[in-house]
C-alpha positions in Angstrom: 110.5 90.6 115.5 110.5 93.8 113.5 109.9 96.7 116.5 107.9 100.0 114.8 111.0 101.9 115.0 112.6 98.9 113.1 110.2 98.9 110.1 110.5 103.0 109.7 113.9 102.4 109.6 113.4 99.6 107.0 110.7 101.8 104.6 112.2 104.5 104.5 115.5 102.9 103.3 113.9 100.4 100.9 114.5 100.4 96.9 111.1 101.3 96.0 111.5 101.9 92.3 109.3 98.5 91.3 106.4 100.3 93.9 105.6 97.4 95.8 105.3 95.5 92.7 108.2 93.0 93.5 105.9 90.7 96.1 103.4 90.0 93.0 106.1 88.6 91.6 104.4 84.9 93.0 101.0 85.8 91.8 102.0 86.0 88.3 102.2 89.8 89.0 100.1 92.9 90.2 97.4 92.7 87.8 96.8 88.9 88.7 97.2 89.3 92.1 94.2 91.7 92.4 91.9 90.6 89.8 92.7 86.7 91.7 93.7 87.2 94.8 92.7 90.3 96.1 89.6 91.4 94.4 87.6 88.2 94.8 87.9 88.8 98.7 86.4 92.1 98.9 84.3 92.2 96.0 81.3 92.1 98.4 82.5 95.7 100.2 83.6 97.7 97.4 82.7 99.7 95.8 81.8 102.1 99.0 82.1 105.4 100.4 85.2 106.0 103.0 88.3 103.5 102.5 90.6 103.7 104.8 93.8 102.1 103.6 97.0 100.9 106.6 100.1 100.7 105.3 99.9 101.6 101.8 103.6 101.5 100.8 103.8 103.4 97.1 100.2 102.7 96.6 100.4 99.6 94.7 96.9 98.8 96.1 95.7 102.1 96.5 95.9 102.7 92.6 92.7 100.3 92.0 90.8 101.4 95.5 91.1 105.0 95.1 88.1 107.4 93.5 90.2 108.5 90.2 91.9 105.0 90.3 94.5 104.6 86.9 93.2 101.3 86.5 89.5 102.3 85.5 88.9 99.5 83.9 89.4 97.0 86.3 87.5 99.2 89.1 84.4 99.1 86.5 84.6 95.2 86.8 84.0 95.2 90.4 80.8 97.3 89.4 81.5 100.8 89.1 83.6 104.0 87.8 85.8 103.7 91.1 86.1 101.7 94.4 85.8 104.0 96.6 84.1 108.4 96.6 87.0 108.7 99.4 90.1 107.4 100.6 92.7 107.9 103.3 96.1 106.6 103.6 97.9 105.9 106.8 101.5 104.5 106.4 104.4 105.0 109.3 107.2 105.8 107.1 106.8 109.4 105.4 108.3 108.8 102.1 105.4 106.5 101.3 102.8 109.1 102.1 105.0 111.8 100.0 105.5 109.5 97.3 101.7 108.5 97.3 100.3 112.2 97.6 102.4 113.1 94.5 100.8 110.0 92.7 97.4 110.4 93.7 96.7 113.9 94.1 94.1 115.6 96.5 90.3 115.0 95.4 88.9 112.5 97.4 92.1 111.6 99.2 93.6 112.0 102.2 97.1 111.1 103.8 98.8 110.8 107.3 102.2 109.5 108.4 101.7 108.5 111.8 103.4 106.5 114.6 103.0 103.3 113.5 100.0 102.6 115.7 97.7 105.9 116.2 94.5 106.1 114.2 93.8 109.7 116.2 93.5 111.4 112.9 90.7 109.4 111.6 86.6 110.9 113.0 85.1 108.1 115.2 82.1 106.1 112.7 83.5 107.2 109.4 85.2 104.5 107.6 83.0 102.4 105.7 85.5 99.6 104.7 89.4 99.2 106.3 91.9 97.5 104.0 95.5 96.1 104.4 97.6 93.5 102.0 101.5 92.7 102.1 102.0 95.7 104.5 101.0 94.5 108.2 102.5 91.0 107.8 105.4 92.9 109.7 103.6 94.2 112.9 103.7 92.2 115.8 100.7 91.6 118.3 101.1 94.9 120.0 100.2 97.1 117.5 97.7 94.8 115.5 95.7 95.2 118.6 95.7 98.7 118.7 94.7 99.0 115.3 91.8 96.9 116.0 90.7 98.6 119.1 91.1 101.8 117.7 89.2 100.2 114.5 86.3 99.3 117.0 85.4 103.1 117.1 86.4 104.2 113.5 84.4 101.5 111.3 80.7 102.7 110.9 78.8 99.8 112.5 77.9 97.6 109.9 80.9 98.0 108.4 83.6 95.8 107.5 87.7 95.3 107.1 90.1 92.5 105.2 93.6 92.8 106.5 96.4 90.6 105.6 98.5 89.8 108.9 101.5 87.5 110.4 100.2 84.3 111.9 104.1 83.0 112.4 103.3 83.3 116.4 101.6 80.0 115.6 105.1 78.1 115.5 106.7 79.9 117.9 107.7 76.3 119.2 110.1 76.0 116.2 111.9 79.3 116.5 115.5 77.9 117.1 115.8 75.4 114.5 113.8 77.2 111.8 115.7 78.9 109.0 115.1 83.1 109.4 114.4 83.2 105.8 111.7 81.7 105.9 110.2 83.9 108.4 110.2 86.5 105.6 110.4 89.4 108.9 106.9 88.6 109.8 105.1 89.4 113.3 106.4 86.9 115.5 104.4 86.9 118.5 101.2 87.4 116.0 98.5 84.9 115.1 95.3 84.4 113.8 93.9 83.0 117.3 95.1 86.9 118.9 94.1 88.8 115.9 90.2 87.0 116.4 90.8 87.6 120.0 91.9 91.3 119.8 88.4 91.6 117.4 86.6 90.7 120.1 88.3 92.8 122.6 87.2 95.9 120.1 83.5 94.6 119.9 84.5 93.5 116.6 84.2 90.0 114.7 86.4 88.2 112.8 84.1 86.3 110.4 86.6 84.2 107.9 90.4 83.7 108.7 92.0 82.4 105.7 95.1 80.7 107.1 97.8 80.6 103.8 101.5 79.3 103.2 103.9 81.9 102.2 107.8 80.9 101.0 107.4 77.3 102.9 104.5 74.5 103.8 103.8 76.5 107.0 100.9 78.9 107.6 102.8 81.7 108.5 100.4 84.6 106.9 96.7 85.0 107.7 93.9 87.1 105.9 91.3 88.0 108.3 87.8 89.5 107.4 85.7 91.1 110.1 83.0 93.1 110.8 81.7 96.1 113.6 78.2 94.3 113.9 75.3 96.9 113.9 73.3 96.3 117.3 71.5 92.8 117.3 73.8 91.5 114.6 75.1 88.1 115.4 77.7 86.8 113.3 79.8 83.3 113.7 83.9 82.7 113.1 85.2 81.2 110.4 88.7 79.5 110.2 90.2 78.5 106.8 92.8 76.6 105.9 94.7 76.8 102.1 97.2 75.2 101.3 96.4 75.8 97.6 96.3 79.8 97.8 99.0 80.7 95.3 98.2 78.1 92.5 94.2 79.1 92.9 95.4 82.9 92.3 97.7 81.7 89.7 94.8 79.8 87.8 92.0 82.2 88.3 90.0 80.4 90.8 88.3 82.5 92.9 86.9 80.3 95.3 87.2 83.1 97.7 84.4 84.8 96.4 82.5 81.8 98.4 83.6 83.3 101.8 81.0 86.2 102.3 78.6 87.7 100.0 77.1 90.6 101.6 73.4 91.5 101.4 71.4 94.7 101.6 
């Protein structure tokens, strides 16, 4: 599985001159993939105040979620003149920060490079909403756990977080007959099950699990919403299964927006 010293390696090497544009490429590019695949899962949490962003690559993401996002006009159709009054990015591989800082500039943003699994730099009870997509697919259980430990302390209770993770773990039984590329260097020993367990270990809750196909029929990727209750909150699990991801995306369907709508 990819080790953090294997995926600075691997970032800081890569051909980033399409941005991070290149895995949109299924979703009939970036602009479809957040207005219908992204967007219509967090709708309900943005805009907001702090976003903390993990793994943001060249900022493909970042560009919509940001205060002074480029793409103002499809911030204003999530309801306002941007996502988010303050962002911070925190990526293991410097050249992504560099690149990012350059591109984004300094109002309302800040930027770390860390170690691939310390969240030191960010204040205890300050993030309002913690987002990840295409980037943690490649972490393995070790340091998702961290993250969400760490994340226990550093979402303001109340608050929540979507990450996109590996759930390959989940076929670990087929390892030596399966074809590598279609592990597409995901997580290995990573699955929903420990990324819901891990939540709960961080006095978290994982409240919809969207289990999803990626490259083949199995359900090797996972998108996991969850939530740092406020005291007395009670909330359930939720475990999806979609087979259909890519071609509701593709189409438009946001079905997703079904999963959570948030209330005062």
């Amino acid at each position: 599985m990819p080790s953090i010293l294997e995926n600075v390696r691997q970032w800081r090497s890569y051909d980033w001159s399409s941005r991070g544009s290149e895995w949109c490429e299924g979703y009939g590019g970036v602009e479809n993939a957040w207005q219908h695949a992204v967007l219509p899962r967090i709708r309900s949490f943005v805009p907001t105040g702090h976003v903390l962003e993990l793994g943001p690559g060249y900022g493909v993401w970042t560009d919509y979620l940001c205060p002074q996002p480029a793409r103002a006009k499809a911030a204003r159709k999530a309801g306002g003149d941007a996502l988010s009054r303050q962002m911070t990015l925190v990526d293991l591989a410097p050249n992504c920060i560099k690149f990012c800082r350059k591109r984004f500039g300094r109002k309302g943003m800040l930027y770390y490079a860390n170690d691939g699994r310390s969240l030191r730099m960010i204040d205890d009870e300050s993030i309002d909403f913690v987002f990840s997509f295409n980037s943690l697919v490649h972490a393995d259980l070790a340091v998702m756990r961290e993250y969400l430990l760490q994340l226990g302390r550093k979402l303001k209770p109340g608050a929540f977080g979507f990450i996109h993770h590996s759930n390959l773990g989940e076929y670990s039984e087929e390892f030596g007959h399966m074809d590598p590329a279609y592990e597409h260097w995901r997580g290995r020993d990573m699955t929903g099950e420990r990324f819901r367990e891990a939540c709960r270990e961080a006095g978290l809750v994982c409240i919809v699990q969207e289990l999803l196909p990626w490259g083949s029929e199995r359900f090797i990727d996972a998108h996991s919403l969850f939530v740092r209750p406020n005291p007395g909150q009670r909330f359930e699990e939720r475990i999806i299964h979609n087979p259909d991801y890519f071609e509701q995306a593709r189409a438009g369907d946001h079905t997703a927006e079904a999963w959570y709508r948030r209330t005062p």
